[in-house]
ZATOR-938313 format. One line per 5 residues: their letters; for each residue y negated, z, x negated of N, C-alpha, C. Coordinates in steps of 0.02 Angstrom, whole numbers, plus 50000, padded with zeros to 5 digits. Layout:
N
A) Y,Z,X,Y,Z,X,Y,Z,X; ...
This chain:
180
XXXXX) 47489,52669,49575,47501,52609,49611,47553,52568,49574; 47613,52551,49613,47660,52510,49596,47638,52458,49574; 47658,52393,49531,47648,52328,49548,47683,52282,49601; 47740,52320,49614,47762,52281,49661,47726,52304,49740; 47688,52342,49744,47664,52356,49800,47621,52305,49868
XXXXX) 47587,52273,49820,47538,52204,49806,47586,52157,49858; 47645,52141,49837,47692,52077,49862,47736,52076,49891; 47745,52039,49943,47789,52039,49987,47870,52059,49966; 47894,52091,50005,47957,52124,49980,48015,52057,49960; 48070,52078,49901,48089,52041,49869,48158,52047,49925
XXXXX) 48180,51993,49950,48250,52005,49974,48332,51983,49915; 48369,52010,49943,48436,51996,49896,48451,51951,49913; 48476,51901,49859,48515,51837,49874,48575,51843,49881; 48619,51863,49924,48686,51868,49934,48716,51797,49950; 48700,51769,49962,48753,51691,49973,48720,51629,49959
XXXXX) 48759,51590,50022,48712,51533,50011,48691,51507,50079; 48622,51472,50097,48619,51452,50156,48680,51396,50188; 48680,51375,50250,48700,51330,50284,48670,51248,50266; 48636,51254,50251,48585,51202,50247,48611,51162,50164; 48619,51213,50115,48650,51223,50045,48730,51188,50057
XXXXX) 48768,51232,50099,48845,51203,50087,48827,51131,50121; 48806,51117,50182,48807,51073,50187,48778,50996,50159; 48764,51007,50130,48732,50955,50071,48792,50952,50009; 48817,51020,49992,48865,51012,49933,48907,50964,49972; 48952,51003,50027,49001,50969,50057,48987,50880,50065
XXXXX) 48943,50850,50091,48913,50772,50106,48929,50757,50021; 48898,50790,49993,48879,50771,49922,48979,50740,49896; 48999,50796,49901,49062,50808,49882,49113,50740,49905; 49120,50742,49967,49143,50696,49999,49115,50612,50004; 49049,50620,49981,49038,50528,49952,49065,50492,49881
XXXXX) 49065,50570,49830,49103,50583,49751,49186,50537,49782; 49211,50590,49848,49297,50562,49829,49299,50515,49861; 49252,50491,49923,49258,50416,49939,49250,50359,49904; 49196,50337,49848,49194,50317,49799,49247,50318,49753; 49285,50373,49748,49353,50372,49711,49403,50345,49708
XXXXX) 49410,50370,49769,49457,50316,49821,49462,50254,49826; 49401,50228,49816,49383,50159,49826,49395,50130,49766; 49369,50158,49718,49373,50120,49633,49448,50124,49624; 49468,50174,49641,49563,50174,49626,49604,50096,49649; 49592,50116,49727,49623,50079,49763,49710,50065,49786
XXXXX) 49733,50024,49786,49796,50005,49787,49801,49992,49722; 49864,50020,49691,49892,49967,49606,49925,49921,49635; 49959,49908,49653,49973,49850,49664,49932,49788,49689; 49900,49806,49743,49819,49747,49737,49808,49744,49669; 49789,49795,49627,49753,49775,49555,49797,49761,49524
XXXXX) 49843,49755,49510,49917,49748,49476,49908,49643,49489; 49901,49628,49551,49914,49576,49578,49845,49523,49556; 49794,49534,49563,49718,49521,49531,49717,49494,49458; 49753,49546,49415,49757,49551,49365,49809,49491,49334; 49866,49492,49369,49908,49452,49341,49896,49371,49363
XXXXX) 49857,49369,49434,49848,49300,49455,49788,49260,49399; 49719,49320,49381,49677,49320,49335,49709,49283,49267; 49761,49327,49255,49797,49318,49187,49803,49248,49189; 49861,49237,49228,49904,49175,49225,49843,49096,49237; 49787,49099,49282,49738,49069,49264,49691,49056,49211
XXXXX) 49689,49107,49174,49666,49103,49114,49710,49065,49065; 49745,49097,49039,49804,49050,48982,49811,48993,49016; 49834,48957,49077,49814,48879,49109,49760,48862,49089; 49712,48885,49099,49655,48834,49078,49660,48839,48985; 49674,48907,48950,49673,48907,48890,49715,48846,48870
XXXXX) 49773,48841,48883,49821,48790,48869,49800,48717,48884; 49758,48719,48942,49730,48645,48959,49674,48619,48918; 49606,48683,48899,49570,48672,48848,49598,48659,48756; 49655,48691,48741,49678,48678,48686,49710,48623,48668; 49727,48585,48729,49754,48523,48758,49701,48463,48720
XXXXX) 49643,48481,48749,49602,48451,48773,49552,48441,48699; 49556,48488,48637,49517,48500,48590,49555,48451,48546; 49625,48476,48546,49674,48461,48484,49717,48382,48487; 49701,48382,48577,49744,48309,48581,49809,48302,48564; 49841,48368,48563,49925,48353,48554,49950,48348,48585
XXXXX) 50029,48339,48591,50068,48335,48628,50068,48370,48686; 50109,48319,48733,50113,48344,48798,50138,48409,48802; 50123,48477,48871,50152,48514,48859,50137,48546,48934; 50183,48582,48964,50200,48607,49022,50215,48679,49043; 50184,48715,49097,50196,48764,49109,50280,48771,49154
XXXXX) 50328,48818,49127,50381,48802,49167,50371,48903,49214; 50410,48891,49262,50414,48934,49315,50480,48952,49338; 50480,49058,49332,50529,49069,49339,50507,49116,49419; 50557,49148,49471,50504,49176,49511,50509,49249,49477; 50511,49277,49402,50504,49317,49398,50444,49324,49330
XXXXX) 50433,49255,49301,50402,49260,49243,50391,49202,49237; 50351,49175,49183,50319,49089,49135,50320,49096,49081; 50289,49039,49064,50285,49018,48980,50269,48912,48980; 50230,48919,48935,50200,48877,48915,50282,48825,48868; 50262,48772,48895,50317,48736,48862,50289,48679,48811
XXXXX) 50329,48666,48759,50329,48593,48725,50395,48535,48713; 50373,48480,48711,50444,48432,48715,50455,48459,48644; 50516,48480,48632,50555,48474,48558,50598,48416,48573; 50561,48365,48488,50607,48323,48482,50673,48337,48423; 50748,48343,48452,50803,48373,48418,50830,48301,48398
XXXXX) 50818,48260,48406,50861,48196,48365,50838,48118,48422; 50850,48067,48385,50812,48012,48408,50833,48023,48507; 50876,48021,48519,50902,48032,48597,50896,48104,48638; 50874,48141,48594,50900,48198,48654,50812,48244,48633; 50775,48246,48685,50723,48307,48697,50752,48338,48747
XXXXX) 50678,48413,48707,50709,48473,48758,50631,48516,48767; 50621,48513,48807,50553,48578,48834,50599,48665,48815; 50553,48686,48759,50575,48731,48745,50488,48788,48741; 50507,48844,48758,50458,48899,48755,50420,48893,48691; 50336,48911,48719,50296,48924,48631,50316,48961,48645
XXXXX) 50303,48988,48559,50301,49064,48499,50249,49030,48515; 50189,49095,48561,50133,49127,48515,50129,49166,48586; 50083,49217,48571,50076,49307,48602,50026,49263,48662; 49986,49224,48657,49944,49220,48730,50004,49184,48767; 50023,49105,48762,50049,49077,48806,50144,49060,48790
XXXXX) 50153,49092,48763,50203,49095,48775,50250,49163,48832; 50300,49168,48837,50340,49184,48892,50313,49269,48907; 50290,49264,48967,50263,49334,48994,50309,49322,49081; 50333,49392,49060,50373,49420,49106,50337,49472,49153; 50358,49479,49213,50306,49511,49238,50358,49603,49242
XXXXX) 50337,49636,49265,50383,49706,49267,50420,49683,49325; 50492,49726,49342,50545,49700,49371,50505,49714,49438; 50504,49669,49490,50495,49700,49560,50430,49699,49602; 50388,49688,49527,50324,49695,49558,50260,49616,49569; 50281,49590,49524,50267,49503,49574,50322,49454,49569
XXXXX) 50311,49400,49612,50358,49361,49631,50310,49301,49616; 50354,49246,49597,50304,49180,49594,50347,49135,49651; 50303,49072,49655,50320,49035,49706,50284,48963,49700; 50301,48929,49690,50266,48844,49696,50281,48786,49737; 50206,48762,49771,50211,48727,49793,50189,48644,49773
XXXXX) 50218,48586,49778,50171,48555,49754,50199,48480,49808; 50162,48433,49818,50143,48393,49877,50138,48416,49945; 50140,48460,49963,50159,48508,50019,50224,48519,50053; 50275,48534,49990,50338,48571,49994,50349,48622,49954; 50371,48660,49961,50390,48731,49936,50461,48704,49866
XXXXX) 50461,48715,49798,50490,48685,49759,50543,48772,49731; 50595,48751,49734,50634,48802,49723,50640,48825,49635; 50610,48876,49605,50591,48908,49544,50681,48931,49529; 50704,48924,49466,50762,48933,49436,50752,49025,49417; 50800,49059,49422,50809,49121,49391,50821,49161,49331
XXXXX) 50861,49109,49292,50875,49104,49238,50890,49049,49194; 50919,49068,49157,50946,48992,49099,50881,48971,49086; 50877,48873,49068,50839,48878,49022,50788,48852,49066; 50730,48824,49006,50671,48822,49053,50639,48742,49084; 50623,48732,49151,50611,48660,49168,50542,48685,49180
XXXXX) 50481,48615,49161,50436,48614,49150,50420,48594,49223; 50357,48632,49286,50367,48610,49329,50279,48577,49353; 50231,48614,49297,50174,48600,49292,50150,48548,49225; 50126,48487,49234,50153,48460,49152,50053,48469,49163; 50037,48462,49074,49979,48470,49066,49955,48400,49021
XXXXX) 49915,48364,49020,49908,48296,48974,49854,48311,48952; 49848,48279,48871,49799,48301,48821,49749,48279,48830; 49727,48220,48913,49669,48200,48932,49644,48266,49003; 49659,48317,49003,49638,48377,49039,49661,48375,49095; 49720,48315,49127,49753,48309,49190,49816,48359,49199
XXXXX) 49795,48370,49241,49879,48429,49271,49923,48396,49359; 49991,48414,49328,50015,48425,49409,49989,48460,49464; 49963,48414,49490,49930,48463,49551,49972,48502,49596; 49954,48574,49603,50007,48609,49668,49972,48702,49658; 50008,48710,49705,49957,48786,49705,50034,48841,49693
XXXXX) 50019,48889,49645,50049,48940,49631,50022,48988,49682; 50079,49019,49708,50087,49091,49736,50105,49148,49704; 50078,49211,49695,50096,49274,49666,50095,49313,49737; 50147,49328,49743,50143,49385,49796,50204,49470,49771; 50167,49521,49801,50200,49572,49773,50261,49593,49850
XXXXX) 50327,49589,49819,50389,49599,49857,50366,49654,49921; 50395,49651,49955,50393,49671,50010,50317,49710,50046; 50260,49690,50004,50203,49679,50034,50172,49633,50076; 50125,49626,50098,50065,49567,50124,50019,49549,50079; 50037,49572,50013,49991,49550,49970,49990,49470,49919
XXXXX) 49956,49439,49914,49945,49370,49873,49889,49363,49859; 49907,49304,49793,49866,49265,49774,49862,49203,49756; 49828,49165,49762,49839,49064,49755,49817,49067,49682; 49839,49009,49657,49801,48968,49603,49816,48905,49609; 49759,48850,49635,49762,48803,49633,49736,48760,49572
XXXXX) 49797,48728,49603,49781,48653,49538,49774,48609,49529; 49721,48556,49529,49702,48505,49531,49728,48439,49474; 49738,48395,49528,49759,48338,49484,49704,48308,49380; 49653,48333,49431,49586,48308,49352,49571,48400,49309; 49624,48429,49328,49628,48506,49289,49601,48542,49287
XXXXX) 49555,48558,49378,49528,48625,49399,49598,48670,49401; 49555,48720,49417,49618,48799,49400,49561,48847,49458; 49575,48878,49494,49559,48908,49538,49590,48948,49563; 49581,49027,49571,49629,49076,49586,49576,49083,49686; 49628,49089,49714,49602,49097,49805,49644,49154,49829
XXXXX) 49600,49203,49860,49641,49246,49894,49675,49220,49945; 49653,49169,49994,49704,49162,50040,49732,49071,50029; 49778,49084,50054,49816,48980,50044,49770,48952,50065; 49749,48913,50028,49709,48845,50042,49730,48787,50104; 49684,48771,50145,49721,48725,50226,49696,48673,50160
């Protein structure tokens, strides 16, 4: 007497059921939707990131303002880049708003092409210089007050933006869409 005689016959596993792929396949396809999704657009995240940025160092600059009590000092605006400004005094008659030296708030350029800035402030659109030197167009006071007006980041020939509004008593608020 065999032992295998006893038990039902053993069949070969040659493949796989229907029931099997289709579960891999579902399985598979929620993996690259999820993928997809965390990726996204770079340029959306590109745009997030830099509106994020540029809100942060504002308030950094407004809180350091606000600790140290120094001198006045102003964010100036290019539509391709910023930087944190201070009055240099060069002789009894003549000041000049000139760029900090230091790695957070001083002059950050954005990559060529890929955001654009834009400011508004009483509800007119204020025309941003391209080059040369720098005019202070956001001033910041060492009692936590700012020029009020809302920055635009938008990426060139997209539909994409972002706000940062600014309040006269020195809220900072990044909004996906323009504020009515």
């Amino acid at each position: 007497m065999s032992l295998l005689g006893n038990t039902p016959r053993h069949r070969a596993l040659s493949g796989f059921t229907l029931i099997e792929l289709l579960v891999v396949l579902v399985l598979v396809g929620i993996v690259a939707s999820l993928a997809t999704l965390s990726i996204g657009d770079g340029a959306e995240r590109q745009l997030r990131t830099d509106a994020q940025r540029l809100a942060g160092v504002l308030r950094l600059a407004r809180d350091e303002l606000l600790i140290t009590g120094s001198a006045e000092r102003a964010l100036g605006l290019r539509s391709d880049s910023y930087s944190f400004l201070e009055l240099v005094i060069l002789d009894d008659a003549t000041r000049e708003w000139q760029p900090l030296v230091d790695h957070q708030l001083g002059v950050w350029q954005f990559e060529p092409g890929s955001i654009e800035l834009a400011l508004e402030q009483d509800g007119e659109r204020k025309p941003l210089p391209q080059t040369g030197g720098w005019a202070p167009q956001v001033r910041l006071g060492n009692t936590g007050e700012m020029t009020p007006g809302i920055i635009t980041l938008k990426v060139p020939g997209k539909p994409l933006q972002r706000h940062i509004r600014i309040g006269l008593e020195g809220s900072i608020e990044v909004l996906d869409a323009f504020p009515e």
